[in-house]
C-alpha positions as CSV (number, residue, x, y, z in Angstrom):
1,X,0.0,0.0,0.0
2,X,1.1,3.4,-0.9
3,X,0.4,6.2,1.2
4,X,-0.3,9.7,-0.4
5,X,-0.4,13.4,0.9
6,X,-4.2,14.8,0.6
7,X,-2.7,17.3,-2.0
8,X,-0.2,16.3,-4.7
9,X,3.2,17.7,-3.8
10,X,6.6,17.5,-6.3
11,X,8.4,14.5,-5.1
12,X,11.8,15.7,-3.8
13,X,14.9,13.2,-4.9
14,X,14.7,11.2,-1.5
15,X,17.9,9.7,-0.2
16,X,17.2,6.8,2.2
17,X,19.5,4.7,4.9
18,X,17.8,1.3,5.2
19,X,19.4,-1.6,7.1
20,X,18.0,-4.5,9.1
21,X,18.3,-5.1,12.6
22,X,21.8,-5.7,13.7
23,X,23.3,-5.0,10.1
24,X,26.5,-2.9,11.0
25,X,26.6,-1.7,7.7
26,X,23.9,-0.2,6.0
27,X,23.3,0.6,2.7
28,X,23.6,4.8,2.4
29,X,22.1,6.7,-0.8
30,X,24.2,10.3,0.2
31,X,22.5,13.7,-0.6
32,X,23.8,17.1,0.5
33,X,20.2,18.3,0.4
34,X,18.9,16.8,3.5
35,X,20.1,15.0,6.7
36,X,19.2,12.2,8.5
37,X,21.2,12.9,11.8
38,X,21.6,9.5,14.3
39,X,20.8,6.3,13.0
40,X,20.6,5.0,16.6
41,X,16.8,2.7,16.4
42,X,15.0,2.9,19.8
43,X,14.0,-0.5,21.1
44,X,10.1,-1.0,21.5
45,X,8.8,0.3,25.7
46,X,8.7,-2.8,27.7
47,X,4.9,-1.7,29.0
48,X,3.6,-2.8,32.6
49,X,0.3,-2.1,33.9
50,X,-0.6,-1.5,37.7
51,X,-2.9,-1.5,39.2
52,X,-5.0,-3.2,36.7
53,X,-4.1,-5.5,33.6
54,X,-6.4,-4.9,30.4
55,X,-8.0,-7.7,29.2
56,X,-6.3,-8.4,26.0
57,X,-2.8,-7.7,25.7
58,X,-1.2,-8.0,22.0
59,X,2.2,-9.0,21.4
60,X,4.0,-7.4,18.4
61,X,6.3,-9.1,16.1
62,X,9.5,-7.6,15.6
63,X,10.3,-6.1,12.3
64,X,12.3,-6.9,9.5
65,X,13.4,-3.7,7.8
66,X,14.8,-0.1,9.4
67,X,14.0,3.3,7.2
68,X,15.2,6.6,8.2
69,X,13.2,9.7,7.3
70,X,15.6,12.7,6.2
71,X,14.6,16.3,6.9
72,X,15.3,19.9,5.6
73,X,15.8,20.6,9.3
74,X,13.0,23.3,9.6
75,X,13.5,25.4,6.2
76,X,10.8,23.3,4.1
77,X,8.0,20.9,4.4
78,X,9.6,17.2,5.2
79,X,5.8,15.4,4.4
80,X,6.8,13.6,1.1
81,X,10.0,12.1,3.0
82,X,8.0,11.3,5.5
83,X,5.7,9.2,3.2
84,X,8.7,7.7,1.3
85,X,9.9,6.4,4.3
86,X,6.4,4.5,5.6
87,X,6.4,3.1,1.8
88,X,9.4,1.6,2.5
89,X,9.0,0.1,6.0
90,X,5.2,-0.9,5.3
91,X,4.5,-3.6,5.7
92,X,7.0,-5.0,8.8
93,X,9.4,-2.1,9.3
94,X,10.7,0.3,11.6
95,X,10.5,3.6,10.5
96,X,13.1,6.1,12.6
97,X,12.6,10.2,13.3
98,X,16.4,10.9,14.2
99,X,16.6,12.4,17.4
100,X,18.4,15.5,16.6
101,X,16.8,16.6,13.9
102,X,13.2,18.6,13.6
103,X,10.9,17.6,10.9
104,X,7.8,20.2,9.5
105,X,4.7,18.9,8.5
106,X,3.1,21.0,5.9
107,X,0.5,18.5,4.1
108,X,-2.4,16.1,5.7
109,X,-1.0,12.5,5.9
110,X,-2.9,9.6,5.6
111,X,-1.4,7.1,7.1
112,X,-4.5,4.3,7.5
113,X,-3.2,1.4,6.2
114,X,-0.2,1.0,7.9
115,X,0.6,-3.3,9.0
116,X,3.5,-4.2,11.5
117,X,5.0,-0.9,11.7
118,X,7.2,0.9,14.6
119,X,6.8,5.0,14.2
120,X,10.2,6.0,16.2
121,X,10.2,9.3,16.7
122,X,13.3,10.4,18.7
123,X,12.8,14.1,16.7
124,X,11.0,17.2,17.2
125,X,7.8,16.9,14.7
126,X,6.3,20.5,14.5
127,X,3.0,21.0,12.4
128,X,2.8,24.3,10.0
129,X,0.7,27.4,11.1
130,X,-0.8,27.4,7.5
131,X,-4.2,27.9,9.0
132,X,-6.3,28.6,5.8
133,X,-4.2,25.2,4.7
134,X,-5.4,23.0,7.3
135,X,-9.0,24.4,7.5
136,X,-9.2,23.5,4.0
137,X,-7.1,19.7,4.3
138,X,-7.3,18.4,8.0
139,X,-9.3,15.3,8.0
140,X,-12.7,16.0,8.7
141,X,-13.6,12.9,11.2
142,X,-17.7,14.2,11.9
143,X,-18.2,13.9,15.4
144,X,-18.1,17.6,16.9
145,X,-16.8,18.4,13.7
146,X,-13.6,17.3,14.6
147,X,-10.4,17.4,12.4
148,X,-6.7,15.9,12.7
149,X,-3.6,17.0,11.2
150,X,-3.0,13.0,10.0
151,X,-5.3,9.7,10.7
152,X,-3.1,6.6,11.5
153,X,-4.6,2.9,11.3
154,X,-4.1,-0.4,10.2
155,X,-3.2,-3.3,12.3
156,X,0.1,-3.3,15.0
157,X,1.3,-0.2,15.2
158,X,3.8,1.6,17.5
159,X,4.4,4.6,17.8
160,X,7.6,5.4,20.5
161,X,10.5,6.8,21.2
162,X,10.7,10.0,23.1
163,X,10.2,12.3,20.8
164,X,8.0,15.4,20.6
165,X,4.7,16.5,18.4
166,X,3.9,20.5,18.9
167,X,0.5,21.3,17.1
168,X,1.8,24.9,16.9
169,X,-1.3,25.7,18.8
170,X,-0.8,29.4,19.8
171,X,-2.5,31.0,16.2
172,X,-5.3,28.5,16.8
173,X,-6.0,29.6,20.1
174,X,-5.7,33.1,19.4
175,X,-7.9,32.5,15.4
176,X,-10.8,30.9,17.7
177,X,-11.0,34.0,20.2
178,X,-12.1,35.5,16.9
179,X,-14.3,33.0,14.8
180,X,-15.3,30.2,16.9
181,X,-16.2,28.3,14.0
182,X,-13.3,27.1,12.8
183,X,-12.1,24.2,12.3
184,X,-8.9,23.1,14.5
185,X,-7.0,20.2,14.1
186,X,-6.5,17.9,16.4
187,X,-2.9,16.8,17.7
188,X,-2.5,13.3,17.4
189,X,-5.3,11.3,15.2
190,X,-5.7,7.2,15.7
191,X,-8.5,6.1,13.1
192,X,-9.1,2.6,12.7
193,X,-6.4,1.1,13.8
194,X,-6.4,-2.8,15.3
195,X,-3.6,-3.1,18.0
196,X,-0.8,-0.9,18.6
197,X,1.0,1.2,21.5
198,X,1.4,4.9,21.1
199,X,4.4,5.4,24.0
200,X,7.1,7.5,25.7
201,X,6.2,10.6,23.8
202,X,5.3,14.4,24.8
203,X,2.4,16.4,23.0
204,X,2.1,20.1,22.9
205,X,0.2,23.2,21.8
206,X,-2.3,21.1,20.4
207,X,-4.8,23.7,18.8
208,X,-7.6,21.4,19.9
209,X,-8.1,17.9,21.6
210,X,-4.6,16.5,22.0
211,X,-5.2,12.7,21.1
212,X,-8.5,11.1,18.9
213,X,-9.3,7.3,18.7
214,X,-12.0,6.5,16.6
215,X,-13.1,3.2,14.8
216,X,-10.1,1.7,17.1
217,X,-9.4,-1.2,19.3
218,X,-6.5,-3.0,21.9
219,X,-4.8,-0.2,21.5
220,X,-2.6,1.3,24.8
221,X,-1.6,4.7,25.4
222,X,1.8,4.5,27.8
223,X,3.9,7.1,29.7
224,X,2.5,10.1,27.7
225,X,3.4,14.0,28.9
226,X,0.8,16.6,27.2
227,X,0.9,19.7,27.9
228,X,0.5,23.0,26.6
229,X,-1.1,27.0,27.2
230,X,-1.8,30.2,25.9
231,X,0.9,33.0,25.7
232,X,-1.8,35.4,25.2
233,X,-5.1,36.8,26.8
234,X,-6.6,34.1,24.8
235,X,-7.0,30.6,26.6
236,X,-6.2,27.2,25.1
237,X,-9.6,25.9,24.6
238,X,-11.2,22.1,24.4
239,X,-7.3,20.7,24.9
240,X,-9.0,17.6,25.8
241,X,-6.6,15.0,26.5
242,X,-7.7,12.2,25.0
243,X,-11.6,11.4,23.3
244,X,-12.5,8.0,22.3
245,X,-15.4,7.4,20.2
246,X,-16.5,4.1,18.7
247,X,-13.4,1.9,20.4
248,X,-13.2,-0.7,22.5
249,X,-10.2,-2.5,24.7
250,X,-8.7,1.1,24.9
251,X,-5.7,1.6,28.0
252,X,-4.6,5.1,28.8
253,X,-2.0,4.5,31.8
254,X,1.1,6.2,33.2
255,X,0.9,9.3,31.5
256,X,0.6,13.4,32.8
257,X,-1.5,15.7,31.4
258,X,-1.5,19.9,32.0
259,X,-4.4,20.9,29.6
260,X,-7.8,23.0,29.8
261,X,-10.6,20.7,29.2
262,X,-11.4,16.7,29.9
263,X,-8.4,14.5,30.8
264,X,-10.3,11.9,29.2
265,X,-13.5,12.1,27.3
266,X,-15.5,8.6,26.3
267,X,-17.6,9.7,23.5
268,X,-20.0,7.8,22.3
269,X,-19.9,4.0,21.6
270,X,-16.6,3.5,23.8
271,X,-16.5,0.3,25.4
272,X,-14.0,-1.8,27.9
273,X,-11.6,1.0,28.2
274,X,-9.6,1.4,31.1
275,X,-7.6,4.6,32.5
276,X,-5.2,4.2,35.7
277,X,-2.2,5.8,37.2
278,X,-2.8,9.7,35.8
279,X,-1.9,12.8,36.8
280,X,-4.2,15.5,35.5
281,X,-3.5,19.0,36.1
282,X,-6.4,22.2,34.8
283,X,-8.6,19.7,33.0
284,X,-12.3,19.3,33.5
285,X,-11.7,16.0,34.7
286,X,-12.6,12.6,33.5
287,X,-15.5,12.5,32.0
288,X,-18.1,10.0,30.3
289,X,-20.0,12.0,27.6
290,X,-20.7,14.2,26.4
291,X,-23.8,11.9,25.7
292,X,-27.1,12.1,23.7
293,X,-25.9,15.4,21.7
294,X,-27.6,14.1,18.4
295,X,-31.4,13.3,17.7
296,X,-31.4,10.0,16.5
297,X,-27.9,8.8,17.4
298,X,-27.9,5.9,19.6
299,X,-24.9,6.2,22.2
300,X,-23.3,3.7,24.2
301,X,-20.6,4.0,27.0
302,X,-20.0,0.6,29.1
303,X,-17.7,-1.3,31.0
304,X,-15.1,1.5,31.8
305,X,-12.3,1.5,34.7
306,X,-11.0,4.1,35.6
307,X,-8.3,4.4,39.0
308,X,-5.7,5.5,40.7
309,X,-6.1,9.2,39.6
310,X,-5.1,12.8,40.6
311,X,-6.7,15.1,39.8
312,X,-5.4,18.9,40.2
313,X,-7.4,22.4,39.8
314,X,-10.0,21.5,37.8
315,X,-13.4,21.7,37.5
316,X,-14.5,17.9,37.8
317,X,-13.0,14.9,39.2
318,X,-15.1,12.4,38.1
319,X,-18.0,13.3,35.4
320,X,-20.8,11.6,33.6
321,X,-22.8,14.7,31.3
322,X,-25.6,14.4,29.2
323,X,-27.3,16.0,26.9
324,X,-31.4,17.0,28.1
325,X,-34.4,15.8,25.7
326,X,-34.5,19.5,24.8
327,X,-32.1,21.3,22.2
328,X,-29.4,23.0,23.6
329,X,-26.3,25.2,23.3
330,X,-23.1,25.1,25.1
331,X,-21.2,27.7,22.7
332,X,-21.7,28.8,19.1
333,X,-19.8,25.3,17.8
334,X,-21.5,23.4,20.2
335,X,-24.9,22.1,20.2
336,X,-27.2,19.4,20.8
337,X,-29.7,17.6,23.1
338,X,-32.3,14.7,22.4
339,X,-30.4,11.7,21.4
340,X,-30.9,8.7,23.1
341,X,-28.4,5.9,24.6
342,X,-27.0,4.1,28.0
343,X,-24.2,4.5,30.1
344,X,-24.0,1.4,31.9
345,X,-21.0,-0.3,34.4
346,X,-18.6,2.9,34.9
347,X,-16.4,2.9,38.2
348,X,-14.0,5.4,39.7
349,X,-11.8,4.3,42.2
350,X,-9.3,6.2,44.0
351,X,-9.0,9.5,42.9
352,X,-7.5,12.0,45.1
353,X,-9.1,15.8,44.0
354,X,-6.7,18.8,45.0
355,X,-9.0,22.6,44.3
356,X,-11.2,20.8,42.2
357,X,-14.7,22.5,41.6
358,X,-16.4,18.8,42.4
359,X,-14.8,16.2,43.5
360,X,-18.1,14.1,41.2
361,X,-20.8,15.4,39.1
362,X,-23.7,13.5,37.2
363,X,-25.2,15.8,35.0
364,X,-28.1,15.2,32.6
365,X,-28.9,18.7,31.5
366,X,-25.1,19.0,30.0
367,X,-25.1,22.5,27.9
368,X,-28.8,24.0,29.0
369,X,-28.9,26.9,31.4
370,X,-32.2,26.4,31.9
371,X,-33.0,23.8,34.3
372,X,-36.7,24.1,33.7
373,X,-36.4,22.9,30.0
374,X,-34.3,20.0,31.5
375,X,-37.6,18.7,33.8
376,X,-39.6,19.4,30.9
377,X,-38.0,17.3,28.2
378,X,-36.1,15.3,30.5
379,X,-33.1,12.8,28.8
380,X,-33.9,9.8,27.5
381,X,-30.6,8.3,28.3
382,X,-30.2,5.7,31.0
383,X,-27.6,5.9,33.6
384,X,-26.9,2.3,35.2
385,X,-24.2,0.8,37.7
386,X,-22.1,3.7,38.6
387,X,-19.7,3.0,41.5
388,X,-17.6,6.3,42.9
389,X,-15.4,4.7,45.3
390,X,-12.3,6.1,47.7
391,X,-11.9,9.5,47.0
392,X,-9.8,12.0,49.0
393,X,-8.4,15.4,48.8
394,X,-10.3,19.0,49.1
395,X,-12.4,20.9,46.6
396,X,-11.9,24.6,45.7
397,X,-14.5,27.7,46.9
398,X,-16.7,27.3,43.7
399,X,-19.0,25.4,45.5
400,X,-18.5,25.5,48.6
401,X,-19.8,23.8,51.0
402,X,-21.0,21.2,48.0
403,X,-18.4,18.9,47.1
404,X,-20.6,17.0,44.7
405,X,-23.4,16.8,42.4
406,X,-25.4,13.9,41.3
407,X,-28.7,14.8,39.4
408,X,-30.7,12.4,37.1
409,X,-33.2,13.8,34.5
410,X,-36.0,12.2,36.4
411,X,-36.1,8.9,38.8
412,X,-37.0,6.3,35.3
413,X,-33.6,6.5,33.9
414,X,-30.9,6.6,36.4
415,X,-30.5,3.1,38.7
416,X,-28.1,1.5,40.6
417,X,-25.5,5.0,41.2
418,X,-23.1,4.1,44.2
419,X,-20.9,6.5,46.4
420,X,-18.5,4.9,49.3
421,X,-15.5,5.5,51.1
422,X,-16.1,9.4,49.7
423,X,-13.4,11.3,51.7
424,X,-13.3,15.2,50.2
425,X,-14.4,18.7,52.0
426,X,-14.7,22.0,50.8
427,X,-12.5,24.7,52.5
428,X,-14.9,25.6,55.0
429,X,-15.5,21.9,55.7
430,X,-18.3,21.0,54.3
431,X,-18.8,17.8,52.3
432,X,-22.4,18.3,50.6
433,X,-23.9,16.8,48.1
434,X,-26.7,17.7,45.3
435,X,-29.0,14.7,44.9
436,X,-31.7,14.4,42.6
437,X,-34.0,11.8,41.1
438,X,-31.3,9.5,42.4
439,X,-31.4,6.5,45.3
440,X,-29.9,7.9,48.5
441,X,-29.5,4.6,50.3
442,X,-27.1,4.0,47.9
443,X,-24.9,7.0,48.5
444,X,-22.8,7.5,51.2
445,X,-22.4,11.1,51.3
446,X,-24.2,14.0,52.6
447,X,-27.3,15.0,50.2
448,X,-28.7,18.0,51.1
């Protein structure tokens, strides 16, 4: 399979260094046009997982082939090298990002049909602040209308080796305090891919959600450092760090994440995903939805684990939100209310909160103001088997003395919601709780 930029490009004469593993001397095409920098190949992350193992783990073959991508080093757009070098490696190869060298990407990369393939990228990657370009290219993946600077699939994939991708997020931010309907790509775009590990890497200035897995499955995300604000008045805005939607057997472990909106968003359809072991920091926490945004769409969200967290200035800790039965707007580019669905067999256990606005909030009137419209055309959706266990730390003033809110649209669709071993106050001391439309016997806080 040959993989193409979305626009035709003139292909540059591409010199390539290909050798197998262990081969001490490789075969060298030399060009004084572009460098390739170290050919040292980084060997694949040995991942562990604590507390909890996922249920499928995949083992990778090793590869047979090694392919080093050259760069103009900054002064020109290194896309079509980049795709030389994938053609090379795919399938069963090991494609290497030097480690001293920075490589610009210029052009949208489709990169879905990749099979056995390691991505090591020991470089600097930076993405071009062509705005009008990427408006006009970025793939256009439907839900929220959502767009990535590349979409990477296939089957075993791994993408390691310390390297760095920077979205070159500061024009986005500062474009969307102007015209909130544009269209900014996201960061770091997994579509339909069937096993893989993205690992050891660090994300930044994403101009919108940092990492997108769609149409995916038994894929882990290991040891991953996002981060990435403003220089100006104008904040970095839905910096989610990751969003699944349609996946299931998905891991997110391991990893720290300084953003300004979820930590981790399950959109709809995600299924046996579990997240442990993260430290989020200015997020608005991790969250299940948002849900029933579409009339029509049917969305599931089941089986999900999700522990050992921290959770730092934030707005949530834990979050479920859904849409009301009633139209609705958040913001300009986002809309929605009346879709149906379930969210069924979500646990949270042990989360430790530090100045977070609630330590847990349920929410099915997600993006209406109007809490009359949301007991008048209450959700459809069904909240079942929620557990919300061991949590410690202290909220921030926002809502104190309320620690927590758990409200249900009415008393028909929510069932079966657990709190215990809830350990949190406010500043003044308080540990209240909103409850509504909800079974108190089951809780184990203060509802007030």
């Amino acid at each position: 399979m040959q993989f193409k930029a979305l626009l035709p490009l003139v292909l540059l004469q591409l010199p390539l260094i290909i050798a197998s593993p262990g081969d001490d001397s490789p075969l060298v095409w030399n060009s004084k046009r572009v460098t390739y920098g170290s050919t040292k190949i980084s060997s694949r992350p040995n991942i562990t997982y604590s507390p909890y193992q996922p249920k499928t783990v995949y083992t990778s073959p090793a590869r047979t082939k090694v392919c080093y991508v050259s760069t103009h080093n900054g002064t020109a757009d290194d896309s079509e090298y980049i795709l030389q070098a994938i053609n090379e490696c795919n399938p069963n190869g090991h494609v290497v990002f030097s480690a001293e060298n920075t490589y610009t990407i210029g052009t949208a990369l489709d990169l879905t049909n990749l099979t056995h393939v390691d991505l090591d990228i020991q470089g600097y990657i930076k993405f071009t602040n062509d705005t009008d370009y990427w408006q006009a290219n970025g793939f256009y993946q439907t839900f929220q209308n959502a767009t990535t600077f590349f979409q990477l699939g296939g089957e075993d994939v791994n993408v390691y080796g310390g390297g760095t991708l920077d979205g070159n997020g500061q024009i986005w931010y500062d474009l969307y305090a102007e015209d909130e309907y544009i269209l900014r790509p996201i960061l770091f775009g997994i579509i339909g891919l069937k096993s893989g590990t993205i690992a050891d890497l660090k994300l930044r200035y994403s101009p919108q959600w940092y990492n997108l897995i769609a149409n995916s499955s038994d894929v882990v995300y290991d040891n991953i450092d996002i981060s990435g604000y403003s220089n100006s008045e104008n904040d970095a805005k839905n910096t989610d760090g990751w969003d699944t939607y349609r996946c299931d057997g998905i891991t997110i472990q391991n990893s720290v994440i300084n953003n300004g909106d979820d930590c981790v968003s399950f959109k709809p359809n995600s299924t046996n995903i579990l997240i442990q072991s993260l430290h989020c920091n200015g997020s608005h926490g991790i969250s299940v939805g948002s849900l029933g945004q579409y009339i029509g769409e049917v969305d599931i969200v089941e089986n999900i684990y999700v522990a050992n967290i921290s959770m730092y200035n934030a707005s949530d800790g834990a979050r479920i939100k859904v849409w009301p039965g009633v139209a609705s707007a958040l913001s300009g580019d986002l809309q929605g209310g009346g879709g149906s669905g379930s969210v069924k067999n979500v646990t949270y256990e042990d989360m430790y909160v530090n100045n977070v606005a609630y330590a847990i909030e349920v929410t099915q009137c997600y993006g209406q103001s109007n809490k009359t419209l949301c007991s008048e055309y209450p959700s459809s959706l069904t909240i079942d088997d929620i557990l919300f266990k061991n949590f410690t730390g202290k909220t921030s003033s926002k809502h104190d003395p309320y620690v927590g809110t758990i409200v249900c649209s009415s008393t028909t669709v929510c069932s079966n919601i657990s709190a215990v071993d809830i350990d949190v106050t406010a500043p003044s001391g308080g540990d209240d709780f909103v409850c509504t439309n909800v079974d108190e016997s089951l809780l184990d806080v203060d509802c007030v």
